[in-house]
Structures are given as structure tokens and as C-alpha cells.
C-alpha atoms as one frame of an Amber mdcrd trajectory, in Angstrom:
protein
  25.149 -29.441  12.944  24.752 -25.871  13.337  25.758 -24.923  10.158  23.384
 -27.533   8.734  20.441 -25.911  10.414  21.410 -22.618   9.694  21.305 -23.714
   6.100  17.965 -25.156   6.297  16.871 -21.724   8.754  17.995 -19.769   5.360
  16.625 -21.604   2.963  13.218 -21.999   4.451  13.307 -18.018   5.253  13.863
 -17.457   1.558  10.969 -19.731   0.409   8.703 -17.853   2.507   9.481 -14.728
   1.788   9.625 -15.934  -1.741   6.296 -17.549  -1.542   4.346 -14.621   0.602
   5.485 -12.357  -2.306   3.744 -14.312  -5.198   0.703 -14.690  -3.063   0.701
 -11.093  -2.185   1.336 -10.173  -6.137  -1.382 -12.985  -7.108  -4.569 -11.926
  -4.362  -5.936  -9.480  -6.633  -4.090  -6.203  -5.867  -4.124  -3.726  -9.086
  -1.056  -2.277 -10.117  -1.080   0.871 -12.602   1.298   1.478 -15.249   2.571
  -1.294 -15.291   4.244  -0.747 -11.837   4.042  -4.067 -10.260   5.027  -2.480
  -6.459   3.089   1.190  -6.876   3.104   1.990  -2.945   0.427   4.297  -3.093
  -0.705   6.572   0.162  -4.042   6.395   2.316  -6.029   9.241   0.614  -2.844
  11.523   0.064  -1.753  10.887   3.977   1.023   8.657   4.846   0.154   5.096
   6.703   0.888   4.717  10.278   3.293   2.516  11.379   3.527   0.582  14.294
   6.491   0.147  16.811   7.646  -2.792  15.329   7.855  -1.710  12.124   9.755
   1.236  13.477  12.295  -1.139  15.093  12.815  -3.598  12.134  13.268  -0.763
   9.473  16.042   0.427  12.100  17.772  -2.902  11.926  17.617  -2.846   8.521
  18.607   0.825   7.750  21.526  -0.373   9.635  22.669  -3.091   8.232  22.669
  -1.637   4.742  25.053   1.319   5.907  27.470  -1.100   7.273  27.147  -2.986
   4.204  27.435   0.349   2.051  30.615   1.125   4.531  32.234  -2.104   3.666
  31.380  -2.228   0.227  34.761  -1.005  -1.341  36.167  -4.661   0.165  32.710
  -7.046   0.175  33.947 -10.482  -0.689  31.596 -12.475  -2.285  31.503 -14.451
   0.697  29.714 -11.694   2.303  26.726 -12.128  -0.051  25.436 -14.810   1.420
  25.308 -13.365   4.842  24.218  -9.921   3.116  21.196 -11.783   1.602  20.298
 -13.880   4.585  20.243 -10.911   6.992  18.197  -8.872   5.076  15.455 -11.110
   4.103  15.365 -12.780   7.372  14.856  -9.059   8.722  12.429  -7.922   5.728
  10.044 -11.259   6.582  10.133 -10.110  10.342   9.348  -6.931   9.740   6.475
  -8.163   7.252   5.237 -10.994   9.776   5.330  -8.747  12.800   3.333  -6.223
  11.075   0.291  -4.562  13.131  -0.998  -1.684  11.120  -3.897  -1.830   9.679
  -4.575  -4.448   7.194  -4.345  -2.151   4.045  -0.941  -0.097   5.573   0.344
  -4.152   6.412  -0.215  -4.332   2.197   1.289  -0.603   1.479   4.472  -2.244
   3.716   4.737  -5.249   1.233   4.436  -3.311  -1.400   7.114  -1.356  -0.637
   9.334  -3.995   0.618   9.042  -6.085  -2.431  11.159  -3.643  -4.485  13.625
  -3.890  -1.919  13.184  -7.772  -1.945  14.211  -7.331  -5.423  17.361  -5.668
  -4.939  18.507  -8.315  -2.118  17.977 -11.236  -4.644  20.585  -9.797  -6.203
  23.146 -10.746  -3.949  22.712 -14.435  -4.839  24.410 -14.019  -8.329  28.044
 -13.556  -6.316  28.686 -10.717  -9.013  30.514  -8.051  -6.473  29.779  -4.810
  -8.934  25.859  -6.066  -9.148  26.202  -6.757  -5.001  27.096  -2.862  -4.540
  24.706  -1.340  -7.088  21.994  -3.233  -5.219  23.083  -2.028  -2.347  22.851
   1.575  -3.597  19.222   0.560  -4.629  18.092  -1.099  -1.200  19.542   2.698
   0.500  18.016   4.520  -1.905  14.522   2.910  -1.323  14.918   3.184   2.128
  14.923   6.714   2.425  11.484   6.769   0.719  10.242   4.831   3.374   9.195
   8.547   4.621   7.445   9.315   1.723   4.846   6.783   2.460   4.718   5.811
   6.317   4.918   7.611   9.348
């Protein structure tokens, strides 16, 4: 029974996250360049960021390094739990949001490139698994560039 819900837990996790994308990417927002996820800053500042952002990014720096530390024997077996875990944590950090409304759309913005990168995990391909990983890092140490 507890796998079952888990199951469900996952699936309806993904939907949202899923679904609170496309609504994000259909309300109107402009996107330049043809850059569907431009971050852009608050008049050349970084956005604030609350405390819970703060935490959640943690959680999810961390994950990804253990991830990246394991990823010379990830089974594809671990996908699954890879992909959960991270968008269960990205839609928390999203939903538990308190900035200010337009920083709260900056934060989507940026974590839909990274929601890109953990979809990736759900074609069990091992070498595609690790180079996502790589991205997901890689955008996370930008985080800085736009937030503070």
C-alpha cells in the first residue's frame, strides 16, 4: 500500500509541476530571443530571496552533488528516485515561495530550465542521466547570478 501511494504521491507531484509550468509559460510572460526561460534581474540588482527559498535550494544543491558523486555507478533504477526527489523539492521550493510576486516569477523562470534537465531522467538512458546532471549543477551555480 505504501508503494501504491507513493506512486500516486509521484505522479500527482509531476503533473503539477508539469501543469504550473505551462500555465506559467502560457500567462503572458515575454521571452526575448527566443529564450523561453530568460531569468532576467530587477533593474540590474539581483531578487531577494526568502528563507525558504534559501533552505530548499540547499536541499537541492545537495542532492545533485550526491547524485554527481554517485554518478560513475547510477543504475537506472536510481532515476526514478533522482527524478522524484528533485521535482518534489523544485515544486516545494516554487509553492513555498514568499518573495515578491515578480522575484516568485524570476524563481520559475529559472527553475524551469532545471525542470528541463530532471525530465531527463525519465528516458532510463544512464549517459543522458549524468549529462543532465552536469546541466542541473551547472545551473545551480547561477542561482547567484540572479538572487540573493
Amino acid at each position: 500500500m505504501k508503494i501504491k501511494k507513493r506512486i500516486i504521491f509521484t505522479a500527482v507531484s509531476v503533473l503539477i509541476v508539469g501543469l504550473g509550468l505551462i500555465q506559467f509559460l502560457h500567462s503572458g510572460h515575454s521571452h526575448s530571443h527566443g529564450e523561453l526561460f530568460e531569468v532576467t534581474l530587477d533593474n540590474g540588482k539581483k531578487w531577494q530571496t526568502d528563507e525558504n527559498t534559501k533552505k530548499n535550494l540547499s536541499q537541492i544543491n545537495n542532492a545533485v552533488k550526491d547524485f554527481i558523486g554517485k554518478k560513475d555507478t547510477l543504475q537506472i533504477e536510481d532515476l526514478s528516485s533522482l527524478h522524484e526527489n528533485l521535482s518534489i523539492s523544485v515544486e516545494t521550493t516554487l509553492k513555498e515561495c514568499k518573495m515578491e510576486s515578480r522575484a516568485c516569477e524570476e524563481l520559475e523562470k529559472y527553475f524551469s530550465q532545471i525542470i528541463v534537465s530532471i525530465n531527463k531522467f525519465k528516458n532510463n538512458d544512464i549517459n543522458e542521466a549524468v549529462k543532465a546532471l552536469d546541466e542541473i549543477d551547472k545551473h545551480l551555480v547561477s542561482f547567484n547570478d540572479y538572487f540573493f
